[in-house]
C-alpha positions as CSV (number, residue, x, y, z in Angstrom):
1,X,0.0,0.0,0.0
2,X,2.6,2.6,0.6
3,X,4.2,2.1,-2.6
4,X,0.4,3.0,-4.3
5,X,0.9,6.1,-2.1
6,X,3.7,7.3,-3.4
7,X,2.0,7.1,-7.3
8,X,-1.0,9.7,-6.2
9,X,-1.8,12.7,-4.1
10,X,-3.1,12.2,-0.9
11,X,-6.3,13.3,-2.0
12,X,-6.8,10.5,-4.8
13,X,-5.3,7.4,-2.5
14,X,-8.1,8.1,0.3
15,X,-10.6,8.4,-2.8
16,X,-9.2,5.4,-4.3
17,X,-9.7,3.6,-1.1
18,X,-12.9,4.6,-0.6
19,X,-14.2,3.3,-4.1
20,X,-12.2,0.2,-3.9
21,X,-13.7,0.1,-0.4
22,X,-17.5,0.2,-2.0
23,X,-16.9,-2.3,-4.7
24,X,-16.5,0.2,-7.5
25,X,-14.0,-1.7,-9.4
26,X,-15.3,-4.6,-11.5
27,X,-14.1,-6.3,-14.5
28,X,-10.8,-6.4,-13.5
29,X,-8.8,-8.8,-15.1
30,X,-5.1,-9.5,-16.7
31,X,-3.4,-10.9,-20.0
32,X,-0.2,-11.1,-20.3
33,X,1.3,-8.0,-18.8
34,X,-1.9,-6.0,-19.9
35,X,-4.3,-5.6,-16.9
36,X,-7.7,-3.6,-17.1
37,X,-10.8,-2.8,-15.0
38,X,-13.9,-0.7,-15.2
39,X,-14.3,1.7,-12.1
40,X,-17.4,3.0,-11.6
41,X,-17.5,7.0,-10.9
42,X,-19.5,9.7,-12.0
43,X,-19.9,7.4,-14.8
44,X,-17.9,4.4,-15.8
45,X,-14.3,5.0,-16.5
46,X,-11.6,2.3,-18.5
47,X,-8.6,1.7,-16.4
48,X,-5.3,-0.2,-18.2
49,X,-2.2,-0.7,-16.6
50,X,1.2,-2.2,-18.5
51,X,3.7,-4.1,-16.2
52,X,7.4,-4.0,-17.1
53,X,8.9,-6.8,-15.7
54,X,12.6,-5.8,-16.6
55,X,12.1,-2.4,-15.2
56,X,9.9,-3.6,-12.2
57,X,7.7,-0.7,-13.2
58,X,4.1,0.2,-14.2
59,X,2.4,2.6,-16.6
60,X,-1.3,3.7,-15.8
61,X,-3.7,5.1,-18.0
62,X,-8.0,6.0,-17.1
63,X,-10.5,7.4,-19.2
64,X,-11.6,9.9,-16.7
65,X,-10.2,14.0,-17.0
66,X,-8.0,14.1,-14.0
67,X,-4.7,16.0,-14.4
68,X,-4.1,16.9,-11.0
69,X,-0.7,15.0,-10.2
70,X,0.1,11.8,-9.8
71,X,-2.3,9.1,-10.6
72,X,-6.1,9.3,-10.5
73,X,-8.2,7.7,-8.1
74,X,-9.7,5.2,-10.3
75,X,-6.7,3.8,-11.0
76,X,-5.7,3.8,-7.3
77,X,-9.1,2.0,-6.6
78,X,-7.5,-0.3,-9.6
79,X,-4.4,-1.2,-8.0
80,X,-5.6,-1.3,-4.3
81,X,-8.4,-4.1,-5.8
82,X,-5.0,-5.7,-7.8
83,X,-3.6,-6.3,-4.3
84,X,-6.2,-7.1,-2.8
85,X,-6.8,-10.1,-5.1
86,X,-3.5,-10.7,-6.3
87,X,-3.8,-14.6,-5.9
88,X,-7.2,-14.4,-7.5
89,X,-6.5,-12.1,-10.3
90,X,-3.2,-14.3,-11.2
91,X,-5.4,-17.3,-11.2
92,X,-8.0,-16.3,-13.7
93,X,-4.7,-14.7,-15.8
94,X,-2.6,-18.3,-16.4
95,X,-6.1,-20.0,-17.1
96,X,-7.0,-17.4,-20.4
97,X,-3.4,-17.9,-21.1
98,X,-2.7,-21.2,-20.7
99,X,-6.2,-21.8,-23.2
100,X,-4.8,-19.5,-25.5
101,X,-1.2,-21.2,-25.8
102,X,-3.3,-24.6,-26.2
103,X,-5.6,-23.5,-29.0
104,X,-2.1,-21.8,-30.9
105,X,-0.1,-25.0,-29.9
106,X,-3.3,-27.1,-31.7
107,X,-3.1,-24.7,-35.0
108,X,-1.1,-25.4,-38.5
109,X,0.2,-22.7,-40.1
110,X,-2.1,-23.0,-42.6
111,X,-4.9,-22.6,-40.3
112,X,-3.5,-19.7,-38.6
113,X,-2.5,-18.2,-41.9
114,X,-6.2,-18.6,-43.4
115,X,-7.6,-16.9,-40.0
116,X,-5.3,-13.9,-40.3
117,X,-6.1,-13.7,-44.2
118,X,-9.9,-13.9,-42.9
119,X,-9.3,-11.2,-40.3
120,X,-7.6,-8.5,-42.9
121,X,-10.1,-9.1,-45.3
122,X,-12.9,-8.5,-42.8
123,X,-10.4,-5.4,-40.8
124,X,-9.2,-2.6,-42.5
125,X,-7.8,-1.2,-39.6
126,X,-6.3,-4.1,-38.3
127,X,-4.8,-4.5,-42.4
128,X,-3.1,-1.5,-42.6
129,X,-1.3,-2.3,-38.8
130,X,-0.2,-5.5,-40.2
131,X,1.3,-3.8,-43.4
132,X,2.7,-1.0,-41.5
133,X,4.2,-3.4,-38.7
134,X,6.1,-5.6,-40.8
135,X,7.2,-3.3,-43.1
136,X,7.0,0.2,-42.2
137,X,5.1,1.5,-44.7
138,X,1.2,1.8,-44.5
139,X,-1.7,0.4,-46.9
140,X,-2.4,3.9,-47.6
141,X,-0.8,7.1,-46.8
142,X,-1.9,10.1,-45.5
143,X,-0.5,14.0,-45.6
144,X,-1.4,16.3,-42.2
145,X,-4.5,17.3,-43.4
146,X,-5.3,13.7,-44.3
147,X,-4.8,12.3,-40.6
148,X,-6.6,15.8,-39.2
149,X,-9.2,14.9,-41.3
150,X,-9.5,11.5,-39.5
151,X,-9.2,12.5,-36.7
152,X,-11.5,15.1,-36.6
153,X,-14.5,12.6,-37.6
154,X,-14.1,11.0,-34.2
155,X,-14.6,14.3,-32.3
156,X,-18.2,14.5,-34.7
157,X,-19.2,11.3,-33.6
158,X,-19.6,12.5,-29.2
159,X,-20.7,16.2,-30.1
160,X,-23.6,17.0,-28.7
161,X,-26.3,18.6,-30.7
162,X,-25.0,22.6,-30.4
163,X,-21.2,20.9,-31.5
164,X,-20.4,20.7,-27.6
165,X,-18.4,18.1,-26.4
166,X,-19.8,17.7,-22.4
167,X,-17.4,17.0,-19.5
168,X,-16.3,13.4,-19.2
169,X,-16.5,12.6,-22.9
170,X,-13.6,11.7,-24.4
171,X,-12.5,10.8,-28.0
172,X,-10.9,7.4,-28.4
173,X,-7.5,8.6,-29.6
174,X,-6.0,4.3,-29.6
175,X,-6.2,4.3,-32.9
176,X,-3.9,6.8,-34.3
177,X,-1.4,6.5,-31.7
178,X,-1.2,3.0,-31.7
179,X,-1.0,3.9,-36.1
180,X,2.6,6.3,-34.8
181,X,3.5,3.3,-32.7
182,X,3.9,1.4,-35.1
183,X,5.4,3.3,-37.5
184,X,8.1,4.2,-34.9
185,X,8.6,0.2,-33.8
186,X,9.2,0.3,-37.7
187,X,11.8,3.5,-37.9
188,X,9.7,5.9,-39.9
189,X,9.9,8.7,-37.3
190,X,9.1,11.0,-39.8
191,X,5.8,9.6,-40.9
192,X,4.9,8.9,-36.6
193,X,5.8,12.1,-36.1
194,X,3.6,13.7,-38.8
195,X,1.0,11.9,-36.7
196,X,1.7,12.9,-33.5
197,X,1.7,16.8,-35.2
198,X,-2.2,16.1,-36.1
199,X,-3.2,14.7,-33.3
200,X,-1.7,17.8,-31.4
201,X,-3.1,20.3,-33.8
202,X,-6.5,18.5,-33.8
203,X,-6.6,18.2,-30.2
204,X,-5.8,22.2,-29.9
205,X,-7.7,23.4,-32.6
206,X,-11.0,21.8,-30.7
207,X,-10.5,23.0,-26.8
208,X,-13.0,25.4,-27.2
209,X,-15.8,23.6,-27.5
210,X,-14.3,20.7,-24.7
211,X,-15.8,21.0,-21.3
212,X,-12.1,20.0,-20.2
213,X,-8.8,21.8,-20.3
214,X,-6.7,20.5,-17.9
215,X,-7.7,16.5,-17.9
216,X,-8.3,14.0,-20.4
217,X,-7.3,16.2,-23.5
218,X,-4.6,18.0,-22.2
219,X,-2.9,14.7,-21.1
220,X,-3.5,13.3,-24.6
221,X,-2.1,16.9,-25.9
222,X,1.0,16.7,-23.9
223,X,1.9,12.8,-25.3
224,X,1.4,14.5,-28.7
225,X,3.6,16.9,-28.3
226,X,6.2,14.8,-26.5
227,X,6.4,11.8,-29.1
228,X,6.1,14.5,-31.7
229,X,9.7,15.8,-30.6
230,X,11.0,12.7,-29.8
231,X,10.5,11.5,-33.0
232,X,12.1,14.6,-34.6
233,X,15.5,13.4,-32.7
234,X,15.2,9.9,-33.6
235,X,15.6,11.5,-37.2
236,X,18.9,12.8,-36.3
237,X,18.1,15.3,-38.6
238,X,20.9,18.2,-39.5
239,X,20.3,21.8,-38.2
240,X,19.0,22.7,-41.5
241,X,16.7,19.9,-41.6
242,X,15.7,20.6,-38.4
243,X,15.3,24.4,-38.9
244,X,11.6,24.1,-39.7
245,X,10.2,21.9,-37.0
246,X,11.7,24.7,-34.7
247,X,10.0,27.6,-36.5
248,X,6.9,25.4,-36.0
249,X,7.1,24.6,-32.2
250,X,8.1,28.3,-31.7
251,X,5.3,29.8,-33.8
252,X,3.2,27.7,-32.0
253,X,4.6,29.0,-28.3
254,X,4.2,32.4,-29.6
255,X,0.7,31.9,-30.7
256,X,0.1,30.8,-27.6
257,X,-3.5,29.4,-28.8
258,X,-5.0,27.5,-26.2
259,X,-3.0,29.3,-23.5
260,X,-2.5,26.2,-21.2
261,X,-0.5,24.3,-23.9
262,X,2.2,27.0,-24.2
263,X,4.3,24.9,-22.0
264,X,4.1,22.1,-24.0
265,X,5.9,23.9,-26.8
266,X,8.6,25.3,-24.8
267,X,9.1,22.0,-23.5
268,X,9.3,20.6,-27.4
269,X,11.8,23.6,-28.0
270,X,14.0,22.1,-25.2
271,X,13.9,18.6,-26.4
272,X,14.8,19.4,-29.8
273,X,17.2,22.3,-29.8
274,X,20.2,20.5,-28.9
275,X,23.1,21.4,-30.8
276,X,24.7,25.2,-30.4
277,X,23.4,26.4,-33.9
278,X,20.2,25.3,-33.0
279,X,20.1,27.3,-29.7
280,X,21.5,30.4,-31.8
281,X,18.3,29.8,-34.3
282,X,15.7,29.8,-31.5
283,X,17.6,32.6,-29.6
284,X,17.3,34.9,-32.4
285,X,13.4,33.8,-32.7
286,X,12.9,35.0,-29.5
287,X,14.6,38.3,-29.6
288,X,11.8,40.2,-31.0
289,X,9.1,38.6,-28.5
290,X,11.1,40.0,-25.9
291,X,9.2,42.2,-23.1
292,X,10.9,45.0,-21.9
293,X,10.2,44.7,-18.2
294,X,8.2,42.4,-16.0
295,X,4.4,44.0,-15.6
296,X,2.7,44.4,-12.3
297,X,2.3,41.1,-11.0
298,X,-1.5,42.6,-10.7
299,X,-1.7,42.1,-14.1
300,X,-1.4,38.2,-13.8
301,X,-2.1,37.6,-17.8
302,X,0.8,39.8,-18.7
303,X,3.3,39.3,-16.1
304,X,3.2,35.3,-16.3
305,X,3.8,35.8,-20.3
306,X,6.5,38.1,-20.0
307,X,8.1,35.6,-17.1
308,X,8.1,32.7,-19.4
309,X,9.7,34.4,-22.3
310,X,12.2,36.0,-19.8
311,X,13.4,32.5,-18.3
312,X,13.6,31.2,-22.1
313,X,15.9,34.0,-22.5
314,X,17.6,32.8,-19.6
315,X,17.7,29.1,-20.2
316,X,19.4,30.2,-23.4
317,X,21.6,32.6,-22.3
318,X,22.6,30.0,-19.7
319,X,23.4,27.0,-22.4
320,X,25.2,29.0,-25.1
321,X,27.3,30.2,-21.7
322,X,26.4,33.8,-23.0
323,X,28.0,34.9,-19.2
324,X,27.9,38.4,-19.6
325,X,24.2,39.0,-20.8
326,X,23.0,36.2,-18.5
327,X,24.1,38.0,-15.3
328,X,22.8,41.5,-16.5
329,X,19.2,39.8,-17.0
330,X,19.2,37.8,-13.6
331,X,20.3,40.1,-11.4
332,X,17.1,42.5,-12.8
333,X,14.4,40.2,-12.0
334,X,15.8,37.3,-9.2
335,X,14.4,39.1,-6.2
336,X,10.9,38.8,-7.6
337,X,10.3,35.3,-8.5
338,X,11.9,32.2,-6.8
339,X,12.6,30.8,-10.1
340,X,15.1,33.5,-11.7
341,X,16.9,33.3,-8.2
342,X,17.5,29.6,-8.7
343,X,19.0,30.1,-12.0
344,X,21.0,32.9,-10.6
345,X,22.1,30.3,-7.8
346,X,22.9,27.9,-10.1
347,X,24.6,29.4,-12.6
348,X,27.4,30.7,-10.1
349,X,27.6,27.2,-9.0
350,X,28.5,26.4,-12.0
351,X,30.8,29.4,-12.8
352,X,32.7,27.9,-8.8
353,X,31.4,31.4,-7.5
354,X,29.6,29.4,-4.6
355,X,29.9,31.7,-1.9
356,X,28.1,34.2,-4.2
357,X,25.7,31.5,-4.8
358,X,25.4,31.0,-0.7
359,X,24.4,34.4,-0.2
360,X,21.8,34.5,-3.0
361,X,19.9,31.4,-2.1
362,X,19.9,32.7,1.8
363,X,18.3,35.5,0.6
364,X,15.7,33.6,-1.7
365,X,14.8,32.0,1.6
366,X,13.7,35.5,3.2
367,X,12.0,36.4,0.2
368,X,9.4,33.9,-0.7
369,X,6.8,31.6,0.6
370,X,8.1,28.0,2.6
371,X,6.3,26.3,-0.5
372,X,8.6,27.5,-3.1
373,X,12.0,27.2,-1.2
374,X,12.3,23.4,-2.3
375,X,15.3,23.5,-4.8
376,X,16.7,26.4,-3.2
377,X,17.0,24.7,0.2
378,X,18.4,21.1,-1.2
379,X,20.9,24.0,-2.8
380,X,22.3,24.8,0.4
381,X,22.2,21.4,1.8
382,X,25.2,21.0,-0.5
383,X,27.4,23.4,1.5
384,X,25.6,23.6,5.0
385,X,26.2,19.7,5.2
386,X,30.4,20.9,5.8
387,X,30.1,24.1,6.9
388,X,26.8,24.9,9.0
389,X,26.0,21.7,10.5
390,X,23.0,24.0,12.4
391,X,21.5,25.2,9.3
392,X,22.1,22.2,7.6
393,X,19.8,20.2,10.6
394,X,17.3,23.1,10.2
395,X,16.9,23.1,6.6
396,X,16.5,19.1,6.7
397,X,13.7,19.8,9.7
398,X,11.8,22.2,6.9
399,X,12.7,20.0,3.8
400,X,11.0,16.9,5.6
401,X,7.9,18.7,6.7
402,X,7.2,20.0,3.6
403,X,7.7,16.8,1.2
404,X,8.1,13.8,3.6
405,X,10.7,12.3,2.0
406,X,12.5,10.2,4.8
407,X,16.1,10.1,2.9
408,X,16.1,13.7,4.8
409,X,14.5,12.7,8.0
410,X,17.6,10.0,8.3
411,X,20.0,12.7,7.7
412,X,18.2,14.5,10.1
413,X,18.3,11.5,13.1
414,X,22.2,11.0,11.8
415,X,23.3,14.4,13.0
416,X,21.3,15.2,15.5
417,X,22.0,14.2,19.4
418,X,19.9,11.2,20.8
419,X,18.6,13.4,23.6
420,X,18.0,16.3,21.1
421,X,16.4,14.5,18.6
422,X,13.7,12.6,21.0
423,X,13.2,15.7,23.1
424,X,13.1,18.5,20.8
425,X,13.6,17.1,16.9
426,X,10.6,14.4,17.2
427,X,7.8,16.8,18.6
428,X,9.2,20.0,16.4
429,X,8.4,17.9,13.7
430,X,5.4,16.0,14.6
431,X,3.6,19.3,15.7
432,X,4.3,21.7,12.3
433,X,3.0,18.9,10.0
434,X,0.7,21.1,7.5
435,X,-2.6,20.6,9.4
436,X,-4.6,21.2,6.2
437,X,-3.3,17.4,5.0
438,X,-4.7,16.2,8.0
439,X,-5.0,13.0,6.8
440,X,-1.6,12.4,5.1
441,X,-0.2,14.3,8.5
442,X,-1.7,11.8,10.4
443,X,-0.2,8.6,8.3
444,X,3.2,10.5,8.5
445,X,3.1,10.8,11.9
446,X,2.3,7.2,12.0
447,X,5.4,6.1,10.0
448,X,7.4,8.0,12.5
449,X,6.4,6.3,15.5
450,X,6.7,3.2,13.9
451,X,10.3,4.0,12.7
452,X,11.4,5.1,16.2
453,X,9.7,1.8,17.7
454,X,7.4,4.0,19.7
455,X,4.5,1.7,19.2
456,X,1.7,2.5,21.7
457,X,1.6,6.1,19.9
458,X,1.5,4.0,16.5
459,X,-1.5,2.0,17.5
460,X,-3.2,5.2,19.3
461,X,-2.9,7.0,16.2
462,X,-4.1,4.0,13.7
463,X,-7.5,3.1,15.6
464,X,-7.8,7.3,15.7
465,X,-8.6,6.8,12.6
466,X,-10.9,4.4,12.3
467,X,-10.6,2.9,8.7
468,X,-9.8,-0.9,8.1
469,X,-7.7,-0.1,5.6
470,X,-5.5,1.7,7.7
471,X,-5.7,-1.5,10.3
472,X,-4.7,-2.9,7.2
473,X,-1.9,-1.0,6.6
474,X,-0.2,-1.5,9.7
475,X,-1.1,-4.9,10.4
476,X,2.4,-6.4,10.4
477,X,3.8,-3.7,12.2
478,X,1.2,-3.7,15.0
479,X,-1.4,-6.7,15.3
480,X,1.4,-8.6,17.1
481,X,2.3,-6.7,19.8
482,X,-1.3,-5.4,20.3
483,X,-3.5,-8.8,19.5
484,X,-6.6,-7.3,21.6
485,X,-6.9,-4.2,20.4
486,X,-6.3,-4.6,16.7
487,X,-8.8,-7.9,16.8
488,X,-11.3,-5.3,18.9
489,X,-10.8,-2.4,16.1
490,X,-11.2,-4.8,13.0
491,X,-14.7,-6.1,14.3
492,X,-16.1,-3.0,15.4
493,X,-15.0,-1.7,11.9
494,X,-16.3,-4.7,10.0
495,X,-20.1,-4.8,10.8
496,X,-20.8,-1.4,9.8
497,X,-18.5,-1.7,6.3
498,X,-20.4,-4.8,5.4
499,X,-24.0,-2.4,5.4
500,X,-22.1,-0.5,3.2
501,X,-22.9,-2.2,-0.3
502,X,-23.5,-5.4,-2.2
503,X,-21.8,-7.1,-4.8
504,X,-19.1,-9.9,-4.9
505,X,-16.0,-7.3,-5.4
506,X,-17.4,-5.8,-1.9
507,X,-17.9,-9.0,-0.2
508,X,-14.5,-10.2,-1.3
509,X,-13.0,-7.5,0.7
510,X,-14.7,-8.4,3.8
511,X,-13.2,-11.9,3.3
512,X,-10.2,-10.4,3.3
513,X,-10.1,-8.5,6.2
514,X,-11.9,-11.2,8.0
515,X,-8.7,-13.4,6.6
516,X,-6.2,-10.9,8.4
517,X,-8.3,-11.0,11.7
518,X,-8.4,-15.0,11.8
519,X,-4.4,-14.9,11.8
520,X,-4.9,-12.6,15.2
521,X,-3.9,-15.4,18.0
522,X,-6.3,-15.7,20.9
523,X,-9.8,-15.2,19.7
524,X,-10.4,-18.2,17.9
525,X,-13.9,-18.5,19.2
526,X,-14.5,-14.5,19.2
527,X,-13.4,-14.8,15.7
528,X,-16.1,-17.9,15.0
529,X,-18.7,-15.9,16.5
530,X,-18.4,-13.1,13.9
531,X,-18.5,-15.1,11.0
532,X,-21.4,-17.0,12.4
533,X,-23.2,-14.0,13.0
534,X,-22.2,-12.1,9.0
535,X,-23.9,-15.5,8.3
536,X,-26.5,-15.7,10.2
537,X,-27.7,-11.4,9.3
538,X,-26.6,-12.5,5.6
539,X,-28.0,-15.8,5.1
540,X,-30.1,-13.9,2.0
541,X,-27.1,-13.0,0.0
542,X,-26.1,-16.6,-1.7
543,X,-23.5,-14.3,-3.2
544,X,-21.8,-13.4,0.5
545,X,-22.2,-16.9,1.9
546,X,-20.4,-18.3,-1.3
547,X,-17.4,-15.7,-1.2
548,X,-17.6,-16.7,3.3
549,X,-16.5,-19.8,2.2
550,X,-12.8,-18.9,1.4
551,X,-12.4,-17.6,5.0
């Protein structure tokens, strides 16, 4: 579970919970290293997660609009229930596959050649993957316009009837990117990447009339974009040859048409400008765009656009080691935002000025908000670790409390005084926990007393909260040493949880929390008692008493 949390906000894991808690995920099943699942929301959403084995890594994609960070809570829900039923799930997986491999094993070529034959005939899509896949080359070609076109014909088919496409509806976009895919697994880049430049422009050209601009189509916009410039550089193409793709991704930043993509195009810029005459090219495209001076930062619209072009500048400047006009332009603006002070910072760094560098970043931390001091503080950590062990425990203390990473909080214990730490450190941090993540504070704190084998205060904290999944959580960590009361909180909790909903996917998670209680030592008969009484107030639900029997 607390390697789901780290995939999500806080936010989306307790919502995750709670759906997977009500049965909302159904249909869940795996192939191969494919697994997908229908979670049911506001209405019902696809989820599809890809397992690489090699990597020990997953990829995670839903059909619902969130773009909020991190994954959504549908496919939280999605892997909570894959963990859940992890024996289950694997089960049902080596059973399709193992029929599959039989029936293949049982084929002649012939018979698998006339089925594939049959199949192309019948699948025009499905002909023109083969053709590309195995040679590189599709069936039929298209110019930009051509795939627009195509595209644009799925966006009529969800329109309502004033052209409007409502929140939560999404164009299927599978088929032309799996179309690039292919063409890149091939090595025609240039064709994928012609692609990937409709899809973009399509996606762009219709965010007016999507009730969504920062979920479902701005994700698919940003993938665009991305493979779009990665496929530029697979071309390896000269700086000439690459001259017009640049005036394209900067025409498009200066456009700036919708507003919330500009990034993407900058970020395009970055990824494909990587040689100095390139550099030089977009440096002198920028030149005219230039603003004079920051605006009022009243004037939110203007300020943030003249900002972005001025850290462009900047980031140029800074790679073409253009020294000279690079200090002039920081030293103007790095008082006023925190992110021209970092580039001051780290520019000196890199020019061995780093007591200059010092002095800037401790005046960054006087001159914005504890929230943006992030990359300015693990700065400093670099040279308060050897020369200001103080600051370097205090910046640690602030670093930890604001993004919980515990790499930080073992510096922290490493340095610090074994009286010190558990008189002063502990509580200092404990009590300046951001109280509006209450929740996430409280699982924090929990961690804590865990890893400083204060367990009472662990277990206090845990049935605080009152959630089996929580009990859950912890169960290793705590049910041992505190049989009674974890057996005591996990049937108090049960009852009520079972009232909750129906369904098998709900009733196979009361089996397993029933399966974690019967491991509990001692209360063998209490534990017999329950069960006989969920039978007993179930015995209508044939569904329940089926799933009871894996208890």
């Amino acid at each position: 579970m607390k390697d789901i949390k780290k995939l999500c906000t806080e936010t989306s894991f307790e919502r995750g919970l709670e759906y997977f808690q009500m049965g909302n995920v159904t249909d869940l099943e795996q192939f191969g290293n494919k697994i997908t699942a229908t979670v049911e929301g506001t209405r019902d959403y696809t989820v599809t997660i890809h397992i690489n084995i090699n990597k020990e890594t997953i990829t995670a994609t839903c059909t619902c609009p969130y773009d909020w960070g991190g994954y959504c809570k549908h496919i939280v829900a999605t892997l909570i229930a894959l963990l859940e039923n992890d024996p289950e799930i694997k089960k049902d997986k080596d059973k399709k596959e193992k029929k599959i491999k039989k029936i293949l094993n049982n084929l002649s070529f012939d018979e698998l050649k006339d089925f594939l034959i049959s199949e192309l005939e019948n699948n025009p899509p499905l002909r023109n993957h083969f053709t590309i896949y195995f040679s590189g080359k599709s069936s039929k070609g298209k110019s930009l316009n051509g795939y627009k076109k195509e595209i644009n014909l799925s966006y009529r088919e969800i329109r309502d009837f004033d052209g409007y496409i409502e929140y939560g509806t999404e164009v299927d976009f599978s088929y032309i990117r799996d179309l690039a895919v292919r063409y890149t697994d091939a090595g025609n880049f240039l064709e994928a990447a012609t692609i990937y430049q409709a899809l973009s422009e399509v996606i762009a050209e219709n965010m007016e009339e999507v009730d969504d601009s920062d979920g479902y189509y701005r994700d698919e916009f940003c993938l665009a974009i991305e493979y779009f410039a990665n496929c530029i550089n697979e071309t390896e193409l000269s700086h000439i040859g690459k001259k017009k793709y640049i005036d394209y991704f900067f025409s498009k930043y200066i456009e700036n048409d919708p507003d919330y993509f500009r990034e993407h195009y900058d970020s395009a810029l970055s990824e494909i400008c990587l040689s100095k005459d390139d550099l030089e090219y977009w440096k002198k495209l920028l030149k005219p765009h230039l603003p004079k001076d920051l605006p009022d930062s009243e004037q939110w619209s203007e300020y943030y656009q003249a900002k972005e072009l001025l850290l462009t500048q900047l980031y140029l400047l800074d790679s073409l080691n253009h020294k000279k006009e690079f200090y002039e332009l920081v030293k103007k603006y790095y008082r006023q935002e925190e992110e021209f002070c970092l580039s001051y910072i780290e520019r000196l760094e890199k020019d061995n000025r780093c007591k200059e560098a010092i002095k800037i970043a401790e005046e960054g931390l006087n001159l914005f908000p504890e929230h943006m001091l992030t990359k300015i503080r693990q700065f400093l950590n670099k040279f308060y670790k050897k020369q200001s062990p103080e600051k370097y425990k205090q910046n640690l203390i602030k670093l930890f409390i604001q993004n919980r990473d515990w790499n930080n909080y073992e510096r922290l214990k490493k340095i610090s005084f074994k009286e010190e730490w558990k008189e002063k450190i502990l509580s200092l941090i404990i009590n300046n926990l951001p109280k509006d993540r209450d929740r996430f504070s409280s699982d924090t704190i929990i961690d804590i007393y865990l890893k400083e084998e204060m367990f009472e205060e662990a277990l206090e904290q845990v049935l605080a909260k009152e959630s089996l999944f929580t009990l859950d959580t912890y169960y290793k960590d705590l049910s041992v040493k505190f049989p009674e009361g974890y057996f005591k909180a996990y049937r108090e909790l049960l009852i009520p949880f079972t009232d909750i909903k129906m369904g098998r996917s709900h009733y196979r998670n009361i089996v397993n929390y029933l399966s974690r209680m019967k491991r509990i030592k001692g209360f063998e008969d209490d534990f017999n008692q329950l069960v006989n009484l969920l039978k007993t107030k179930y015995a209508k639900r044939p569904a329940f008493l089926d799933e009871m029997k894996y208890v």
